[in-house]
Steps between C-alpha positions, in 0.01 A plus 500: 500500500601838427516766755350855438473773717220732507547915635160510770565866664831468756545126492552234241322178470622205303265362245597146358395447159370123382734346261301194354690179439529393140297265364563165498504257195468107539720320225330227360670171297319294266474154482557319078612188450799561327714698791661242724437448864866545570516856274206641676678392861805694372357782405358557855804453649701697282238828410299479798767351792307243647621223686513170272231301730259875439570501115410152535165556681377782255632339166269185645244760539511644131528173354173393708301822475597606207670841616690605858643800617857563474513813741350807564655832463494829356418585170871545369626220632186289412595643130892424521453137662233443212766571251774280624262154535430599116862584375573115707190330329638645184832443548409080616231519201203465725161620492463617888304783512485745779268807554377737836236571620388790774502324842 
């Protein structure tokens, strides 16, 4: 929060101003049947840094439900992670797709 102060006759009275928090983005995976288990599992681990037994749980997840949240986290980073699971899809020739959605 930002602090402003505000003249009142002799004595000065701090006002605090509201900063709101950015808004928060969920990133999603997608399940095909072409991306393999063990690419999906690496991606987590790698783009969104969790623990191999977590990448586990949510790649499970995708492949069950058909999509599962990578993270959450603010639109630019949302954006940035998006683009690095694609540029690795690409790079492996897989079809993983990835998109966000507002939390």
């Amino acid at each position: 929060m930002s602090d402003k102060r505000k003249e009142e006759g002799d004595s000065s009275v701090l006002e605090r101003q509201k900063v709101d928090e950015p808004r928060k983005y969920k990133v999603l995976l997608l399940n095909d049947h072409y991306t393999t288990m063990e690419f999906v599992v690496m991606v987590l681990r790698t783009v969104f840094h969790h623990s191999s037994a977590q990448a586990t749980r949510v790649m499970l997840h995708i492949h069950n439900n058909g999509v599962g949240v990578a993270g959450v986290y603010t639109r630019e980073v949302a954006e940035t992670r998006i683009a690095q699971v694609e540029a690795m899809a690409a790079e492996e020739g897989h079809p993983l797709q990835c998109e966000m959605e507002p939390e």
